[in-house]
N, C-alpha and C positions, 0 to 999 in steps of 0.2 A: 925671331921676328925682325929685329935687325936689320941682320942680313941678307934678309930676301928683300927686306925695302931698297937696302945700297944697291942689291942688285937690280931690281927695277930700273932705280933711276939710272943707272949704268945701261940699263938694255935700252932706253929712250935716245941714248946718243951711240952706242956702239951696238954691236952686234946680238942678235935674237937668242934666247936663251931656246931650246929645242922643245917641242911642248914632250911632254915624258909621257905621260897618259892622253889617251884620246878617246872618247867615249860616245855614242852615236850622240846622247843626252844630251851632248855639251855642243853638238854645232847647232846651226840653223835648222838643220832636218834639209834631204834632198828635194824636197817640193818646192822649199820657200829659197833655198840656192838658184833653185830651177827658175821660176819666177822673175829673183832678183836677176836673172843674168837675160832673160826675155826683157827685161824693161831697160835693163843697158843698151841692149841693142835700138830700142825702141828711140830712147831718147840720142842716140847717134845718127840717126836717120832725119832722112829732112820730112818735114809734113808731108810734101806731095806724096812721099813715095810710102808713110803711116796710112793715109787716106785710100793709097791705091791699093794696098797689102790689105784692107778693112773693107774697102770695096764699097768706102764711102765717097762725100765730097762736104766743099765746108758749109754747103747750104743742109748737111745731114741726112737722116735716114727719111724713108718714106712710109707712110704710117702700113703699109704693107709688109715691106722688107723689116720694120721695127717686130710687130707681130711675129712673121717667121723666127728672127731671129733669138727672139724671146722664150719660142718656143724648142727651139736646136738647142739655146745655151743657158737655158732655165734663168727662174727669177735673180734677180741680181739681190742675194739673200747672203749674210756671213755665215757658212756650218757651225754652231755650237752645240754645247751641250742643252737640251731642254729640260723643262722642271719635267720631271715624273708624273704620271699620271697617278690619283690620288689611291689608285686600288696599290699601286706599285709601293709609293709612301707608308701605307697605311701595314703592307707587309714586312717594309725594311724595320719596322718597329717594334718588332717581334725577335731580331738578333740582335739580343742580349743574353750572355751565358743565365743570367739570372733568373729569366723571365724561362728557358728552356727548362730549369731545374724546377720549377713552379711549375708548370707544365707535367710536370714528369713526375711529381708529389701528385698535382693533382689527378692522373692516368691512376696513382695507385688508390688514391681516396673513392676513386669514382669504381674501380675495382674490388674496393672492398664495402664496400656502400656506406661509404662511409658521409653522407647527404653534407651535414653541418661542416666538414673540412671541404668540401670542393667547392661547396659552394662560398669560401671564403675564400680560398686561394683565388677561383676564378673571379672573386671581385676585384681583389687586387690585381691581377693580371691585367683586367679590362680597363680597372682605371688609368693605372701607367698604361699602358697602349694608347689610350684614346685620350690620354692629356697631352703627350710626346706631339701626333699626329696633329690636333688638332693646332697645337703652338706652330709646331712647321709647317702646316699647309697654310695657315691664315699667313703666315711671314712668307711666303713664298708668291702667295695671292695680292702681297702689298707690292714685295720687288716686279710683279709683272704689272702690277696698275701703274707705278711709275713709267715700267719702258710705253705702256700703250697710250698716254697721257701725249707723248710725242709723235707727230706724223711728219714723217720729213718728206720732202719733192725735192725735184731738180729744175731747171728751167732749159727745156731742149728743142732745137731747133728742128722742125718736123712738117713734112709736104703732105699733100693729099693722093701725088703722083709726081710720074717725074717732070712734068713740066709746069708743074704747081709752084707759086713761091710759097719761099720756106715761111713758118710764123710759130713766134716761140709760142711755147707750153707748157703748165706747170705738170708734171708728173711727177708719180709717187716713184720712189728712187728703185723699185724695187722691180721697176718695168724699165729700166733701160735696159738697152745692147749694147754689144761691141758696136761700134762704128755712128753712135750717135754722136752727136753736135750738141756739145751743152755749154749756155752760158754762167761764169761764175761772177760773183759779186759778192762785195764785203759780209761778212755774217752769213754767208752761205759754208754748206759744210761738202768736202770734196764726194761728191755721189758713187766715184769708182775710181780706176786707174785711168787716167788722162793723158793725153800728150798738148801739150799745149801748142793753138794755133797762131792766138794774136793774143798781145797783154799789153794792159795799161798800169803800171806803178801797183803790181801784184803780191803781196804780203801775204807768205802762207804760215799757220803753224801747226806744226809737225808736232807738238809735244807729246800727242797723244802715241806717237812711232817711236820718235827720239829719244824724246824726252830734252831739247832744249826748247829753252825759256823762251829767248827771241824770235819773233818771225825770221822766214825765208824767202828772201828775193826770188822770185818765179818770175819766168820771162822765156819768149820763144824764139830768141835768136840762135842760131845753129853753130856760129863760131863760140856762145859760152859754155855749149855741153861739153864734156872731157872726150877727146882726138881719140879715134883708136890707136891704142902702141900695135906694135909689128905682129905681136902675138895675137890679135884681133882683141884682147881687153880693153875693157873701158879703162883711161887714165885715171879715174877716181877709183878705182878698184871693184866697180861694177854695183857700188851701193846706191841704189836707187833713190834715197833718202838723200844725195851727195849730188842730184842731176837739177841744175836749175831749168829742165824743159821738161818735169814730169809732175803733175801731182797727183798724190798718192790715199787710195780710198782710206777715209776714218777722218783725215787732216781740214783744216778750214782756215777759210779765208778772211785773213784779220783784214785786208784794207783794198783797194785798186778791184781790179775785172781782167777780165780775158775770156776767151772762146777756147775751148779743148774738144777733144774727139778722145771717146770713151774706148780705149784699147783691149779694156778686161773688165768681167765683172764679178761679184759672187767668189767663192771659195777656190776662182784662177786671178785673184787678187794678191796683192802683197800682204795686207791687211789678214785676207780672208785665208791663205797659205797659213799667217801665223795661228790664226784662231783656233783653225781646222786642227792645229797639232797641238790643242790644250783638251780636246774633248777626251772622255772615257772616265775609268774609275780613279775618285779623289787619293793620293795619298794619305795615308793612316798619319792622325795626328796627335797632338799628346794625349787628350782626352782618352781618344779611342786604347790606346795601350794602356793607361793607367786603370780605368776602368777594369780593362782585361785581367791584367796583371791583378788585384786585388778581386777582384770575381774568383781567380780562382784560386787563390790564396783559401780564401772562406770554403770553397767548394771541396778541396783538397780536405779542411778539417772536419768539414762535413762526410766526407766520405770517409774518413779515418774512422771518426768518433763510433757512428751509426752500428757499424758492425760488432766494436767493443762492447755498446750496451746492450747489442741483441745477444749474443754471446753470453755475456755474465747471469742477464734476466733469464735467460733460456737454462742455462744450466743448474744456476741457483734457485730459481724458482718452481721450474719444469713446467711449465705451460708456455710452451715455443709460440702457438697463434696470439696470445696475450704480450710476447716477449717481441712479435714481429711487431703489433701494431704498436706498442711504445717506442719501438727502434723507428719506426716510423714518426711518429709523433718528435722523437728526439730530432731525426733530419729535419724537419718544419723548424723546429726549435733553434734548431743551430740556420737553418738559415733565414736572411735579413730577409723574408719574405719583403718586406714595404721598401727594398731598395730602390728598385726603378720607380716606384710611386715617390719616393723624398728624394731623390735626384730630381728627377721631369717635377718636379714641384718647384723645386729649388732653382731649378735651370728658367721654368716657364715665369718663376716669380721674376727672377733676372730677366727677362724678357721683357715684363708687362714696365719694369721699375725704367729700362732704359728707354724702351719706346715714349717715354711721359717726358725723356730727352732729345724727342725726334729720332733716337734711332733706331732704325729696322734691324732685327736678330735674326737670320736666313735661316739660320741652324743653332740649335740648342746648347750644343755643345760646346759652340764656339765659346760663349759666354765663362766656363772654366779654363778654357785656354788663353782668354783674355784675361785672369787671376792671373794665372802659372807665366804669363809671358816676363823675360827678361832682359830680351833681346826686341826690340821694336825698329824694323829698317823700314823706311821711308823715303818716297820720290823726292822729289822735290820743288819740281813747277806742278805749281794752283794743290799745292798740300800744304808745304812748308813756305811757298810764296802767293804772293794775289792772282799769277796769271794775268799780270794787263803788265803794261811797261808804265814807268812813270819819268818826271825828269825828274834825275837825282840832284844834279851838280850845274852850275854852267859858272865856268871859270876864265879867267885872263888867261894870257900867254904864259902868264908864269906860274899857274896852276892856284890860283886867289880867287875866290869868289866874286864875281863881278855884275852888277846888275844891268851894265849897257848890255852883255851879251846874252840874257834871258831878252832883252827888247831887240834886237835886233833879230834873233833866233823867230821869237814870237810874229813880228812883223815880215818875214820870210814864209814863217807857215800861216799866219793868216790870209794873206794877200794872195798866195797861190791857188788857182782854179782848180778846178776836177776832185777827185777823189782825194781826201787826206790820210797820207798813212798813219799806219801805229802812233812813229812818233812826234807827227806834227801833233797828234791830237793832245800826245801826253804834254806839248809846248803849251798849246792853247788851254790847256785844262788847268797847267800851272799857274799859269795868268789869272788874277783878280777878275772881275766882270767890268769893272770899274774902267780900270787899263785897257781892256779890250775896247770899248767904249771910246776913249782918249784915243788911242790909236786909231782907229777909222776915222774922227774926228781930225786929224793932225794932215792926215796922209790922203792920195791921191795915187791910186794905182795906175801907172802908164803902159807897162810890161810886161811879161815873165817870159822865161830860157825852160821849160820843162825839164824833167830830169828824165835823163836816159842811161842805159847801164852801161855806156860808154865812157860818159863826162862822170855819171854818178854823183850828181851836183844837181842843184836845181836855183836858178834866180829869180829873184824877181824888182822892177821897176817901179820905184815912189818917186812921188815930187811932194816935198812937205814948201818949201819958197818956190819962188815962181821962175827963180832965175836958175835952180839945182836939180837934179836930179840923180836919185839916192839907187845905183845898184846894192843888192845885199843878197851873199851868194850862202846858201849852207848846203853840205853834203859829205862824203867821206875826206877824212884827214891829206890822207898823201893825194888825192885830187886836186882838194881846192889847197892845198899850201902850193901844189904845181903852177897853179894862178897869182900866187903872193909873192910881192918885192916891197912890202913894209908890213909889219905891224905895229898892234897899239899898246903904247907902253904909259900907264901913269897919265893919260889924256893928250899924249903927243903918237904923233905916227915917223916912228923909226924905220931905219933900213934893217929890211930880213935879211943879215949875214948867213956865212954859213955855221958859224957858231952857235946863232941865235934859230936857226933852222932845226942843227942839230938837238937843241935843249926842247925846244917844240914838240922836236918826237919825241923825245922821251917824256916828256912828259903825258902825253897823248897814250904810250903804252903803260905809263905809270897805272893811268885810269882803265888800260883794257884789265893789268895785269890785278886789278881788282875786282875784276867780272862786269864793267858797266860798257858800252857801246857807246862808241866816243863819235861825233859828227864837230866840224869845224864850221866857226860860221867866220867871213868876211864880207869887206864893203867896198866901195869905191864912188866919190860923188862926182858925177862928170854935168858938163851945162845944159839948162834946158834946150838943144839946138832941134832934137827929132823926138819923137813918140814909138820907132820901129828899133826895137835891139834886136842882138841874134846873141848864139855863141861866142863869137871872138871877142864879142863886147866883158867877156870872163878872162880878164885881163889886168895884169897889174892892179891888182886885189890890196886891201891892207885886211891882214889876219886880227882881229878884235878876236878870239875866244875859243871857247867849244863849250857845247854843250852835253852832258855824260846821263845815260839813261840806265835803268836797272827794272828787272822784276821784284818788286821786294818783299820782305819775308811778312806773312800776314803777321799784325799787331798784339795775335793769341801764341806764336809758335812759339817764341823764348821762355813766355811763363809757361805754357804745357809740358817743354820739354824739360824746365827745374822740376816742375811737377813729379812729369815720372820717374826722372832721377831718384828725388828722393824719394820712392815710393821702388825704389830697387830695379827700374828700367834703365837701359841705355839704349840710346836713342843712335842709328845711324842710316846718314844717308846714301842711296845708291841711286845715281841718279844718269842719263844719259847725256846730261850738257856738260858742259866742256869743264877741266878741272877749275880753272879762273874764275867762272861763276859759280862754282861748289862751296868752293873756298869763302867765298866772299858769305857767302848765303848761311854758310856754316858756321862763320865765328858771329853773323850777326847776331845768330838763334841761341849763341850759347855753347855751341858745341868744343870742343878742344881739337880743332882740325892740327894735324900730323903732315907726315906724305900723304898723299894718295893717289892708291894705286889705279890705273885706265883698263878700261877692258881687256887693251893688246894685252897687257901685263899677264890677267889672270891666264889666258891660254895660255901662257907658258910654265903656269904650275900647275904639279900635280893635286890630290885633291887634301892629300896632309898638311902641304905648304899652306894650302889654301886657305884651311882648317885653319893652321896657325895667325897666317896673315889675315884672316876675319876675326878673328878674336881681340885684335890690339887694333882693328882699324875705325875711326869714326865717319869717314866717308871714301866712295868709291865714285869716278867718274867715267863717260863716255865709256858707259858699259850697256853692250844689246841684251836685248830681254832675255836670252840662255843664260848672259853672262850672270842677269840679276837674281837666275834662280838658282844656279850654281854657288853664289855666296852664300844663299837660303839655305842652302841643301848645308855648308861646309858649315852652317853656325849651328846645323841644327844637330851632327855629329859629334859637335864639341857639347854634348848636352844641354845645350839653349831651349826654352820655347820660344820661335820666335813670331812674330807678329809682323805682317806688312801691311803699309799701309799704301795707296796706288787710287789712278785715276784712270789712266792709258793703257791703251792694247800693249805697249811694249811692260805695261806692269802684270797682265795677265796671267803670266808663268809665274810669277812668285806670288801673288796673289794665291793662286791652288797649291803651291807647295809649300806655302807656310803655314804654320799650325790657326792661325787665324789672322784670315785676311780681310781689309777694311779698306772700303770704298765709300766713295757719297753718289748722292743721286745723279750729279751732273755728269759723272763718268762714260764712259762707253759703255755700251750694252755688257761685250765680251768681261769686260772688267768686275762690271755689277754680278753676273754670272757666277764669275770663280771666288767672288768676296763672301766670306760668311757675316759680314755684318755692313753697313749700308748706314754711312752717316747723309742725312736730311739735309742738314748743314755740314757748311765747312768750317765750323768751329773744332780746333784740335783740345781745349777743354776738357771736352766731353769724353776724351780716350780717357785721362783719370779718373774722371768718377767712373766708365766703364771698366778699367783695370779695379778699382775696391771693391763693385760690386758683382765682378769676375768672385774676386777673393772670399767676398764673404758667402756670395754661392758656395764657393768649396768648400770654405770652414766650415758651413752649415752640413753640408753631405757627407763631413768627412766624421765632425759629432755622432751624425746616425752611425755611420760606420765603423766607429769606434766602440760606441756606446755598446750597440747592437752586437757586434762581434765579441768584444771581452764579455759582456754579460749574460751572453750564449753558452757564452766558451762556461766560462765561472757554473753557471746551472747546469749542463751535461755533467763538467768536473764532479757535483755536488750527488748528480744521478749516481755519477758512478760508484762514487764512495758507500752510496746509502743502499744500494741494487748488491754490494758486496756484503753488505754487514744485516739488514733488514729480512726478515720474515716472509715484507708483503713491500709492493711498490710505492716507494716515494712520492708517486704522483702519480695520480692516474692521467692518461691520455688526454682526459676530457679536460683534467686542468692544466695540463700542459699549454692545449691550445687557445682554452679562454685564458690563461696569463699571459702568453704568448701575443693574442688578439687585443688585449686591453692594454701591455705593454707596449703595442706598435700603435696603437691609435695615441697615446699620449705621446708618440711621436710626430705628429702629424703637423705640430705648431712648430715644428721646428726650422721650416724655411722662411718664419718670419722671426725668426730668434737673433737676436744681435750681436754681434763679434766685437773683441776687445780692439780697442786701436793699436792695439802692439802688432796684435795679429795682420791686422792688413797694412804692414809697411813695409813685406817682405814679396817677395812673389810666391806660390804657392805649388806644388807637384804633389805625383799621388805617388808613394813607396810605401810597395807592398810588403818588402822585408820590415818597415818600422810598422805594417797592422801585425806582423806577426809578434814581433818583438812585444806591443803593446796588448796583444791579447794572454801572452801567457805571465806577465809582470802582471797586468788589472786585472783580469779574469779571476784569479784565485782567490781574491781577495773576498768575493761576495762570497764563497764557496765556503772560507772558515765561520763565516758567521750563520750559514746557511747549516754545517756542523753544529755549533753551539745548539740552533734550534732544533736538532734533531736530538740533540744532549737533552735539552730541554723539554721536551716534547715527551721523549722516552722516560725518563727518571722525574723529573715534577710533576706531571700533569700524569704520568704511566700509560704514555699511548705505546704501548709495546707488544701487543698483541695483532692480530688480525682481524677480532673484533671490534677494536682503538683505532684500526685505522683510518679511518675518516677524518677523526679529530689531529692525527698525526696530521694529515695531508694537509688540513685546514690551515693549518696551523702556521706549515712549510711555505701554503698557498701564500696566506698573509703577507709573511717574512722576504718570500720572492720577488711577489710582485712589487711588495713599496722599496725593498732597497732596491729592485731594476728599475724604478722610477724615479728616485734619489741620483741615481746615476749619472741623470741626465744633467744635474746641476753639478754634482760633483767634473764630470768629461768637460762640459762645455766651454769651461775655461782654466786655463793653465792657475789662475787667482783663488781666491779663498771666496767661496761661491757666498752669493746672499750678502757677504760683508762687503766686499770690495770688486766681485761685478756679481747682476742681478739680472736673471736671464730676463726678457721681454713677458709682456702680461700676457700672449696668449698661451707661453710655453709654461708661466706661471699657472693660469687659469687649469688648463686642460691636465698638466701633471698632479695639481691637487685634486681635481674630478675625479681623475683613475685612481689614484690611493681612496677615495673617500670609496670609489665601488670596491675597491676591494674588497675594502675591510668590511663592506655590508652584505657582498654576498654571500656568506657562509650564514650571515642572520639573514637572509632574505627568503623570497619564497620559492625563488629557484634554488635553495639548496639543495631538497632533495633530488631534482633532477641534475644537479650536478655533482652527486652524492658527496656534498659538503655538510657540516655541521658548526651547532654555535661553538664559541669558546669562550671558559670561564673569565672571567675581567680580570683576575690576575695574571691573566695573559700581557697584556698589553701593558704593563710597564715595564716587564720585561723584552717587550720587542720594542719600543722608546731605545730603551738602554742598549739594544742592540743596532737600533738603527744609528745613535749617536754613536757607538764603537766604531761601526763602517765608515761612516764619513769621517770622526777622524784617523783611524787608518789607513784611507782612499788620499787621505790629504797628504799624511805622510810621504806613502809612497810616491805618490805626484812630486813632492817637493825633489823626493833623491830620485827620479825617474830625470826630470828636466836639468837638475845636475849632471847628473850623470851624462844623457843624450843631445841635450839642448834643445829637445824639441818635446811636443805637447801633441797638439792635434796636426 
């Protein structure tokens, strides 16, 4: 890992490593190349000749030509994926191997009329179907009430005809054209692909594209787009996100206005090109293979088993139709019949328990994937930061905290007219009320120099005496230091050598090279003689400071991220801003930032390297949305679950190709879409309690599936032995399936059952080699004592005949069903059950119900219809004695099981 870092950093100043694999997956896709290299062009053109190619003008379209054109180039709509229509839902519910195999029991019960098994199977089946369905349709009904909750417009410029004057209008964004005229303003959100016509001090942010933090200077002058090189390529390499005369549908407008002309709209968007190549089938995520993979783990011993007992019963007994229908009886037996009902229970409980935390559960499944996750990668603007800029820092020359330069900063952006950007606002926000107060009070505005993105500066004119007047210049560093020949040092104004110039900038990059956005402020007091300044009045300046801005990390991220640490997550960023602000954002949260590697980087490994170098890296920078899912894909190889968490269309690809993906409501549509869960807030908290109660969902499912499987396993064993050596049948049919059905209902409290805290500090996965491994260790166990009572049964009580057999059966019935219910406390936790942990009261309540029917139905009055009989009271201390045998034997083996393997459930 090493040494693909050294060589990174080597390919950043020397030559291109060759990329070795190249895979359609891993580029942009030809649409959205196509696109980007249409909007290169777009933004190298001058306006007139955008307008004449659109077959507009800047008074816009006519509400005629709007119409036609609406209808040639459809609604200006993103293509995604839609929710399913509920009959579609309602049948995806139905693939589960398990639910097929109940299916396919009950074909034969319905075949044999056999009335009381089918219609028990098919209860079960109905319930898991329609509890599954009904969790994901209402969670799929909430993520759409949120996106409908918002109606967005544009505000476009539109005639009645063509000699009509233009008059703006609010429209719904989903009825523009190509060739309209729309105004933008601060808090509005970019309605399509634009070319901008006129701007005033325009601040866009891209994060939702990018994925940097800071806004983007937008502006339409034609000498700042990148020259065509010789080869007709745009100089910035044709990245559209790179063009200061373009802005790009999804993006918004943090501050300033301008006028643009709508170039594209809809899925011949930049935006919508991306979207468009996220729709179709989710990849399979860990849930879905675990499941798998232990379905048919079970299924496989089910199909073993079935045959053996028809076989021996038929032979040994000769009555083949009595020998099928127990062979039958035995598959019901051996399988977890109530699986997908205490799954979808378990999952749906997980659901109701997080929503009561604000957050929405899209999909059911998600919520065990959120357990099992180990890996958690995350954006980083407005996840792991606020999303707004603030002022961090405002320092001297010599890089010292200084308070004259917050007041001179402050009284710069106050005093100036028009629209205030980002960061004038994060100045004035700094400021006390009090002070702002004081300041207007003090001062007299005479002047201001507006900022242009020539000077990149902006001034403004006070008179605080009557005889002075106060210029006070701020804007970018190497600008206004171009205007300085003194600075302020210690409350004197020195000459700016070039010594002193030189330490200036570095110091200046000190602050970039820490991810903050560094602005210079200066002064200059010249005599009250005129009222009219200009530009050249930005003149021999004295440098007083700078002031240094950041996104900062929300005030929950560092404790979330110990959080999951210790709760066996690692936390990493991939994010698309620039490495300097990674960096910075990363050790504030906690993280143990490294190298890290840039997008270029990864195209030039293959997907091993890749693998390696995701494994040991804590963050990744100034990486496009393929690149974000391509790490996803390499962690998920290295047997990760891993988890993303995202906001923005460029987080959209990892969002669907990570095993659960996590968005909040303020996201983009595209985003909410591909997230299987939907935080309310943006509290990052809430992942922790959401990863335990991931975990204890699975603990709880895995109980059933343990329980359920070894003590299947154990009573077929116990057929088989007695089906060899016996007269007459072990067990008839009938109480096969009422022990069967009374042992899965006293499962039913099991998704409100409590897990150990040892158990939830680790992440959790479903391996189906350790259900094998643990069904043929546990299983046997009920089996020798299930012998004893047949010892018992035959020679003490002399049920050994065919006439006896009822009382034998009875007897077995008893002995089965309460140690398969005992089980449950013994399985449930790796501890000494009852003494030092103590399952919850309803798995308490409902386990001792079913033992108490038990044992009453062989006295009750359906015994004879279930051709059971009483048993003598000397029965019952000896099945005491047997029950205490099994638990502590079950304990034993537990202790050298967990020795041995290190694991439990």
């Amino acid at each position: 890992m090493t040494k693909i870092l050294e060589e990174l950093e080597r390919g950043r100043s020397g030559p291109r490593r060759p990329v070795r694999k190249t895979r359609r997956a891993d580029t942009l896709g030809p649409v959205t190349a196509r696109i980007g290299a249409e909007l290169a062009e777009v933004a190298a053109a001058p306006p007139e000749q955008i307008l004449r190619t659109l077959g507009s003008t800047t008074h816009g379209l006519t509400e005629r030509d709007a119409v036609e054109r609406l209808e040639r180039h459809g609604e200006n709509v993103v293509g995604h994926d839609r929710p399913p229509h509920w009959t579609v839902q309602l049948a995806s519910t139905f693939k589960n191997p398990f639910i097929v195999v109940l299916i396919c029991l009950d074909l034969v019960f319905f075949l044999t009329d056999d009335v009381k098994g089918m219609i028990t199977l098919t209860t079960m089946v109905l319930v898991s179907v329609f509890l599954r369905f009904w969790q994901e349709f209402r969670s799929t009904k909430a993520a759409e009430a949120l996106k409908a909750m918002v109606t967005t417009t544009a505000t476009v410029l539109r005639r009645a005809d063509e000699d009509a004057e233009p008059l703006e209008r609010e429209v719904p964004i989903e009825h523009l054209a190509p060739g309209d005229v729309v105004r933008l303003a601060a808090g509005d959100m970019i309605p399509a692909d634009c070319r901008l016509l006129a701007s005033t001090d325009l601040f866009v942010s891209q994060a939702v594209l990018s994925g940097e933090s800071l806004p983007v200077e937008k502006y339409d002058t034609l000498g700042a787009v990148a020259a065509k090189t010789a080869n007709g390529q745009a100089a910035d390499g044709g990245d559209p996100l790179e063009s200061s005369a373009l802005c790009l549908m999804g993006t918004s407008v943090v501050s300033g206005s301008a006028t643009a002309v709508v170039t594209a709209t809809g899925s011949r968007t930049y935006f919508g090109s991306m979207a468009r190549s996220l729709a179709g089938t989710r990849p399979e995520t860990g849930f879905d293979r675990g499941v798998r993979s232990v379905s048919w783990v079970l299924i496989r011993f089910m199909l073993v088993m079935t045959p053996i007992v028809l076989v021996i019963n038929g032979v040994t007994k000769g009555d083949w139709p009595e020998a099928c229908l127990f062979a039958i009886s035995v598959a019901v037996g051996l399988t977890p019949e109530m699986l997908p009902v205490i799954v979808t229970a378990n999952l749906a409980r997980g659901a109701v328990a997080m929503s009561k935390r604000k957050v929405i559960v899209k999909r059911l499944n998600a919520i065990q994937n959120l357990g099992a996750m180990d890996v958690l990668c995350t954006d980083k603007t407005g996840t792991l930061t606020e999303d707004r800029i603030v002022l961090e820092r405002h320092l001297d020359v010599h890089g010292r905290p200084d308070d004259e330069v917050l007041e001179y900063a402050y009284l710069n952006s106050f005093f100036q007219t028009g629209l205030k950007n980002l960061l004038d606002r994060a100045i004035i926000d700094h400021v006390e009320e009090g002070d702002r107060l004081l300041a207007e009070a003090r001062f007299t505005k005479i002047d201001e120099m507006p900022f242009d993105f020539t000077r990149r500066r902006m001034s403004v004119v006070l008179e605080r005496e009557a005889d002075t007047h106060l210029i006070i210049t701020k804007g970018a560093v190497d600008e206004v230091l171009a205007s300085c020949t003194r600075m302020r040092e210690g409350g004197r104004d020195i000459a700016l050598t070039d010594a002193a110039r030189a330490e200036v900038h570095r110091i200046a990059e000190t602050q970039n090279g820490e991810g903050l956005r560094v602005l210079a402020v200066a002064t200059r007091a010249v005599p009250a003689t005129r009222t009219d300044y200009g530009v050249a009045d930005e003149s021999d300046l004295t440098l007083i400071g700078f002031v240094a801005f950041l996104d900062p990390p929300k005030a929950t991220a560092a404790e979330a991220i110990s959080a999951l640490r210790e709760n066996g997550v690692t936390v990493k960023v991939i994010t698309g801003d620039s490495e300097l602000v990674a960096r910075k954002v990363a050790a504030e949260v906690g993280l143990a930032v490294g190298a890290i590697p840039l997008g270029r980087d990864l195209d030039a490994l293959d997907d091993d390297e890749l693998r390696e170098l995701a494994e040991h890296t804590a963050v990744f920078a100034k990486v496009n949305p393929v690149q974000k899912a391509r790490v996803i894909r390499a962690l998920q190889a290295g047997e990760h679950t891993v988890g993303y968490l995202g906001d923005g269309i460029n987080d959209a690809a990892a969002l669907r190709d990570a095993d659960v993906g996590i968005s909040v409501d303020t996201a983009v549509d595209i985003a909410k879409e591909s997230a299987d869960i939907i935080l309310l807030e943006k509290d990052l908290t809430v992942l922790e309690q959401g990863v335990l109660e991931g975990r204890r969902t699975f603990g709880n499912i895995m109980k059933y599936i343990k329980m359920t499987a070894s003590s299947n396993f154990g009573n077929v064993f116990s057929v088989l032995v007695a089906s060899a050596f016996l007269p007459f049948l072990p067990m008839l049919a009938v109480h096969l399936l009422v022990q069967n059905l009374c042992y899965d209902i006293s499962q039913l409290s099991i998704p409100w059952d409590k897990m150990d805290k040892e158990y939830l500090r680790k992440p959790r996965k479903w391996a189906a080699g350790d259900l094998s491994r643990f069904m043929l260790r546990i299983g046997p166990i009920s089996s020798i004592f299930d012998i004893t009572t047949y010892c018992v049964m035959w020679w003490v009580f002399s049920a050994n005949t065919e006439a006896q057999q009822t009382l034998f059966q009875s007897g077995w019935f008893i002995e089965g069903l309460l140690s398969q219910t005992l089980v449950v406390h013994m399985i449930r936790t790796r501890k000494v059950p009852f003494l030092q942990s103590r399952a919850s009261a309803p798995v308490l309540v409902l386990t001792g119900v079913i033992m108490a029917i038990g044992i009453y139905l062989p006295f009750s009055p359906l015994a004879d219809t279930l051709q059971m009989q009483s048993l003598p009271w000397t029965y019952f201390p000896i099945l005491v004695a047997t029950l205490l045998g099994y638990c502590a034997l079950t304990q034993y083996v537990k202790t050298r099981y967990i020795k041995r393997y290190g694991t439990w459930l």
